[in-house]
VOGUMAR-550766 format. One record per residue: residue number from 1; residue in one letter; x, y, z of N, C-alpha, C, O, CB in turn. Coordinates in steps of 0.2 Angstrom, whole numbers, plus 5000, padded with zeros to 4 digits. Each point is the difference from the previous one (the first is absolute). Glycine has a CB too. Layout:
N
SITE pakol figu n.X n.Y n.Z ca.X ca.Y ca.Z c.X c.Y c.Z o.X o.Y o.Z cb.X cb.Y cb.Z
SITE NUM A X Y Z X Y Z X Y Z X Y Z X Y Z
...
END
This chain:
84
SITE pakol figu n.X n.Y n.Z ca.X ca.Y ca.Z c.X c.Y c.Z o.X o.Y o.Z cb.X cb.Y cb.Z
SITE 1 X 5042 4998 4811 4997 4994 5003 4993 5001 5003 5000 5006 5003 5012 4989 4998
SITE 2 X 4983 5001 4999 4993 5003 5002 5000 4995 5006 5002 4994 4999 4991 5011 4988
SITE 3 X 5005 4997 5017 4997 4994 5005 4994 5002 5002 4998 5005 5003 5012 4992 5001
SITE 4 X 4987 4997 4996 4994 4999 5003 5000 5000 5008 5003 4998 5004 4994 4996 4986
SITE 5 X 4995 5010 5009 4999 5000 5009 4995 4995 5001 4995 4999 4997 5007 5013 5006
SITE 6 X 4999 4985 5002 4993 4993 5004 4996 5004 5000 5000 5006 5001 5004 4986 5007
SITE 7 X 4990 5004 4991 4993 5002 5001 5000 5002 5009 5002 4997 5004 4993 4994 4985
SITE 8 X 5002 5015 5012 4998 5001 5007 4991 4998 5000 4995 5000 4997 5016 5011 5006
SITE 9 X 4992 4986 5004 4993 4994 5002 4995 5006 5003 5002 5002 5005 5004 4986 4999
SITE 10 X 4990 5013 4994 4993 5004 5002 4995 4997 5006 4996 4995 5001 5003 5009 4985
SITE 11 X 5005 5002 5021 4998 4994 5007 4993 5006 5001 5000 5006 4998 5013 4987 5010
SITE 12 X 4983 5005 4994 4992 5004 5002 5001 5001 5010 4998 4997 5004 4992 4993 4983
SITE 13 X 5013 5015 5013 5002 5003 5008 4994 4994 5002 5001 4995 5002 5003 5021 4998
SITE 14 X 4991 4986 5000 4993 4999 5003 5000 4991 5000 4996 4997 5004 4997 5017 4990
SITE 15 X 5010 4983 5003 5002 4994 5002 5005 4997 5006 5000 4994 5001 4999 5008 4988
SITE 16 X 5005 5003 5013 5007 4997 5005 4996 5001 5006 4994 5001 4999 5018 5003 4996
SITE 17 X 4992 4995 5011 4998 4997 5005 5006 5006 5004 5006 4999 4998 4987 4986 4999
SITE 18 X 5005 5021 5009 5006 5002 5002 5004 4995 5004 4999 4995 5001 4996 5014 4998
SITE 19 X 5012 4995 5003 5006 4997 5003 4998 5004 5006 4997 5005 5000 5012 4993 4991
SITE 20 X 4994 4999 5016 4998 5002 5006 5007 4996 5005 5003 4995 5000 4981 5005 4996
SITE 21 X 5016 5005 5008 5005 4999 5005 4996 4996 5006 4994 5000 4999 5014 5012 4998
SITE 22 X 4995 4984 5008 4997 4997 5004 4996 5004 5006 4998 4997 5005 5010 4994 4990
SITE 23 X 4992 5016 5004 4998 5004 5005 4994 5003 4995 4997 5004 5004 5015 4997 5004
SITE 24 X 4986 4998 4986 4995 5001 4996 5001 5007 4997 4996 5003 4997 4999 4990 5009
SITE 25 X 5013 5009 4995 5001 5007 4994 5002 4999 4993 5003 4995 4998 5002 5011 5011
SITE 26 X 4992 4998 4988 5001 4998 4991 5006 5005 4996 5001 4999 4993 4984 4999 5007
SITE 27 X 5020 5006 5004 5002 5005 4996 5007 4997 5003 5000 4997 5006 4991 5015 4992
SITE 28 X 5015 4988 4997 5006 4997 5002 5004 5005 4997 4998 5004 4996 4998 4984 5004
SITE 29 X 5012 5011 5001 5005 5003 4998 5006 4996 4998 5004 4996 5003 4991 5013 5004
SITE 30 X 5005 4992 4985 5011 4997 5001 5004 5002 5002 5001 5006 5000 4999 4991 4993
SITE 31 X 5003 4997 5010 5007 5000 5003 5006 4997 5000 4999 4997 4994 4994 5006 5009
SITE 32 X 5011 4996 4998 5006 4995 4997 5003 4996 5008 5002 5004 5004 5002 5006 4983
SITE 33 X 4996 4984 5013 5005 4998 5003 5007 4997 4999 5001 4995 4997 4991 5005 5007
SITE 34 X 5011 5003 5000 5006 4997 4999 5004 4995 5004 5001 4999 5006 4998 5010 4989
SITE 35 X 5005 4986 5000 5002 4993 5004 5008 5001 4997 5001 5002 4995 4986 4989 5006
SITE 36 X 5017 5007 5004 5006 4998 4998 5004 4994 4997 4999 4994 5003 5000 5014 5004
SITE 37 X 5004 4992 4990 5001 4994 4997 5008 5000 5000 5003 5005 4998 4986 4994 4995
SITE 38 X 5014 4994 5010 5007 5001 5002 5004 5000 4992 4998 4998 4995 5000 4995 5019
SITE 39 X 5008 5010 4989 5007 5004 4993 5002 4988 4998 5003 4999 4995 5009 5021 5015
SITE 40 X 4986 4976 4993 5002 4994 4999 4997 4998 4997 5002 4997 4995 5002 5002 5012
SITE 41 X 4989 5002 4993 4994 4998 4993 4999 5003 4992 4999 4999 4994 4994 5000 5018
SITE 42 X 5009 5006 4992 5003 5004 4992 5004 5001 4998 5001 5002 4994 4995 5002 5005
SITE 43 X 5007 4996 5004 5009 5000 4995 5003 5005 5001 5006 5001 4998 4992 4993 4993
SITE 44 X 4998 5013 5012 5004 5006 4999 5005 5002 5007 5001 4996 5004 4988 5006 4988
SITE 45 X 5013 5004 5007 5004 5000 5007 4997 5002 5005 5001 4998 5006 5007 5005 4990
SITE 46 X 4986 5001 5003 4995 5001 5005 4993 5000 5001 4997 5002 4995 5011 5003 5006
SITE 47 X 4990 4992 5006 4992 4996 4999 4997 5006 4997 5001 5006 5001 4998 4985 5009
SITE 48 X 4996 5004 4985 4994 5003 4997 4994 5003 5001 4999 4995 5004 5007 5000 4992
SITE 49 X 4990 5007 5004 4993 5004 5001 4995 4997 4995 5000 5002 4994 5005 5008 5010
SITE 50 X 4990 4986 4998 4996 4999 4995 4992 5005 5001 4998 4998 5005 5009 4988 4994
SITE 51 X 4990 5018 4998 4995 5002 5001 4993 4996 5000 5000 4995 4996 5008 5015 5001
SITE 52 X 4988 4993 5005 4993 4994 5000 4994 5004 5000 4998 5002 5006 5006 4987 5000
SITE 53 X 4994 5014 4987 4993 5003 5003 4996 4995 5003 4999 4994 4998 5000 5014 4994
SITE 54 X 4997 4997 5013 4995 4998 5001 4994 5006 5004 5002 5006 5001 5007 4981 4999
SITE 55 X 4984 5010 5001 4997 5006 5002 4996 4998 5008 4998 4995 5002 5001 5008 4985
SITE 56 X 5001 5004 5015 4995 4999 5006 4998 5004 5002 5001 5006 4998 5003 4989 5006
SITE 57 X 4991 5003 5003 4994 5006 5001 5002 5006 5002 5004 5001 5005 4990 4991 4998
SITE 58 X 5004 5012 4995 5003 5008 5001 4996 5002 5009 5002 5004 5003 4997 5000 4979
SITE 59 X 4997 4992 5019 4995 5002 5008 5006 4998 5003 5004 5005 5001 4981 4992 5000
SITE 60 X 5017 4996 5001 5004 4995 5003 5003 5000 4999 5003 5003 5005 4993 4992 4997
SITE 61 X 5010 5005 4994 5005 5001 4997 5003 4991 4999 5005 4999 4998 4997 5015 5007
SITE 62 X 4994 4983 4996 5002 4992 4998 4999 5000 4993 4996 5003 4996 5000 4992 5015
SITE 63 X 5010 4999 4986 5000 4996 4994 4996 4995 4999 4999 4994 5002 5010 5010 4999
SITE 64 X 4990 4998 4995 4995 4995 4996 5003 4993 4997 5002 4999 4994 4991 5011 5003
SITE 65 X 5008 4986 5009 5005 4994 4998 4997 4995 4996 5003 4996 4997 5004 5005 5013
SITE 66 X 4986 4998 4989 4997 4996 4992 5004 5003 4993 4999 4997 4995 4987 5002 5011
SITE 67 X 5017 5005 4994 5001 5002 4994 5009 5001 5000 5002 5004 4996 4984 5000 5002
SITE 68 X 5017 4994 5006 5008 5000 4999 5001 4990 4999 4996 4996 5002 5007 5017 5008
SITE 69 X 5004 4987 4988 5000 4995 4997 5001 4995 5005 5001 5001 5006 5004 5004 4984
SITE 70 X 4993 4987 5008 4997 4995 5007 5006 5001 5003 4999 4999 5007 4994 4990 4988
SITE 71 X 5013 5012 5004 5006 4997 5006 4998 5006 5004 5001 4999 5006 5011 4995 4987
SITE 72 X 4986 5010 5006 5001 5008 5006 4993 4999 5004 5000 5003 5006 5006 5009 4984
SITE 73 X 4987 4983 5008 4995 5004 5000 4999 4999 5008 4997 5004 5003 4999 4995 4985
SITE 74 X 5008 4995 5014 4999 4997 5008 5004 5006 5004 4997 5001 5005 5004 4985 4992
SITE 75 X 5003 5016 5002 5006 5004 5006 4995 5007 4998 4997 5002 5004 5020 4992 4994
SITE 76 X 4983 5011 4995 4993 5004 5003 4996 5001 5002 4999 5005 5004 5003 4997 4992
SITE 77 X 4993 4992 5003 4993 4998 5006 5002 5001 5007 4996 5003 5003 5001 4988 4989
SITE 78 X 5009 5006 5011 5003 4998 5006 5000 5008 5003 4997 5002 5005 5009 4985 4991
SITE 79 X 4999 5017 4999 5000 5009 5000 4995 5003 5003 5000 5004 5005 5004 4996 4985
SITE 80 X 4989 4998 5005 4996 5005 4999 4995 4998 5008 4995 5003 5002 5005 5000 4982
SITE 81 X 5002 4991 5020 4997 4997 5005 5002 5006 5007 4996 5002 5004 5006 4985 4989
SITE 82 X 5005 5014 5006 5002 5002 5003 5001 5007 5004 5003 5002 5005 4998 4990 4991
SITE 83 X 4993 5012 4997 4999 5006 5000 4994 5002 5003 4998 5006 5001 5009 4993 4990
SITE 84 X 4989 4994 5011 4992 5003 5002 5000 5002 5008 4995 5002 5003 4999 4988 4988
END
Protein backbone atom coordinates (compact mmCIF):
# COMPACT_ATOMS: atom_id res chain seq x y z
CA UNK A 1 0.00 0.00 0.00
CA UNK A 2 1.59 3.46 -0.83
CA UNK A 3 0.62 6.29 1.20
CA UNK A 4 0.93 9.62 0.49
CA UNK A 5 2.54 12.32 2.51
CA UNK A 6 0.88 16.06 2.89
CA UNK A 7 2.47 18.61 1.43
CA UNK A 8 4.80 20.44 4.06
CA UNK A 9 4.06 24.18 4.08
CA UNK A 10 7.33 26.13 3.41
CA UNK A 11 7.38 28.82 6.53
CA UNK A 12 10.18 31.68 5.75
CA UNK A 13 11.73 31.80 9.61
CA UNK A 14 12.37 35.50 8.81
CA UNK A 15 8.52 35.89 8.67
CA UNK A 16 7.49 34.67 12.49
CA UNK A 17 7.40 36.92 15.22
CA UNK A 18 9.31 35.47 18.53
CA UNK A 19 7.60 33.84 21.63
CA UNK A 20 8.44 35.61 24.88
CA UNK A 21 7.88 34.92 28.51
CA UNK A 22 6.36 37.82 30.42
CA UNK A 23 9.68 38.66 31.93
CA UNK A 24 11.07 38.99 28.30
CA UNK A 25 13.10 35.50 28.15
CA UNK A 26 12.98 33.62 24.83
CA UNK A 27 14.45 30.07 25.70
CA UNK A 28 11.92 27.58 27.22
CA UNK A 29 11.84 23.92 28.34
CA UNK A 30 9.28 20.90 28.17
CA UNK A 31 7.64 19.71 30.78
CA UNK A 32 4.72 17.66 31.84
CA UNK A 33 2.04 18.29 34.34
CA UNK A 34 0.39 16.20 36.08
CA UNK A 35 -3.42 16.08 37.25
CA UNK A 36 -5.40 13.37 38.82
CA UNK A 37 -8.44 12.20 37.74
CA UNK A 38 -10.77 10.39 40.17
CA UNK A 39 -11.06 5.89 39.88
CA UNK A 40 -15.17 7.22 39.52
CA UNK A 41 -14.74 9.16 36.21
CA UNK A 42 -12.97 6.35 34.74
CA UNK A 43 -14.10 3.44 35.65
CA UNK A 44 -11.01 1.99 36.80
CA UNK A 45 -10.08 0.75 40.36
CA UNK A 46 -7.61 3.33 40.77
CA UNK A 47 -7.43 7.09 40.15
CA UNK A 48 -5.87 8.03 37.01
CA UNK A 49 -2.94 10.37 35.87
CA UNK A 50 -3.45 12.37 33.02
CA UNK A 51 -0.15 13.95 31.65
CA UNK A 52 -0.08 17.60 29.98
CA UNK A 53 2.82 18.93 28.20
CA UNK A 54 3.49 21.92 28.53
CA UNK A 55 6.55 24.58 28.44
CA UNK A 56 8.36 27.09 30.55
CA UNK A 57 10.84 29.52 31.22
CA UNK A 58 14.06 27.86 31.92
CA UNK A 59 15.42 31.65 33.95
CA UNK A 60 12.09 31.60 36.17
CA UNK A 61 10.91 28.44 36.09
CA UNK A 62 7.29 29.60 35.37
CA UNK A 63 4.74 27.99 32.90
CA UNK A 64 3.76 29.37 30.18
CA UNK A 65 0.04 29.19 30.76
CA UNK A 66 -1.03 30.88 27.11
CA UNK A 67 -0.34 27.66 25.78
CA UNK A 68 -1.98 24.94 28.17
CA UNK A 69 -5.45 24.04 27.52
CA UNK A 70 -8.32 27.01 28.45
CA UNK A 71 -9.68 24.98 31.55
CA UNK A 72 -5.86 24.94 33.23
CA UNK A 73 -4.87 28.40 31.84
CA UNK A 74 -6.51 30.47 34.92
CA UNK A 75 -5.14 28.14 38.01
CA UNK A 76 -1.36 28.31 36.24
CA UNK A 77 -1.45 32.06 35.75
CA UNK A 78 -2.61 32.27 39.48
CA UNK A 79 0.71 29.66 40.09
CA UNK A 80 3.16 31.49 38.27
CA UNK A 81 1.81 34.77 40.42
CA UNK A 82 2.84 33.30 43.24
CA UNK A 83 6.23 32.66 42.54
CA UNK A 84 7.37 36.41 41.98
Amino acid sequence: MNKQQLPQAQIDLTTTTPVTSPEGNSVFQEGVILRRVSRFITGQAEDGIIPIPCFFDIKTGKIMSDFLPKELRAEYAELNETQD
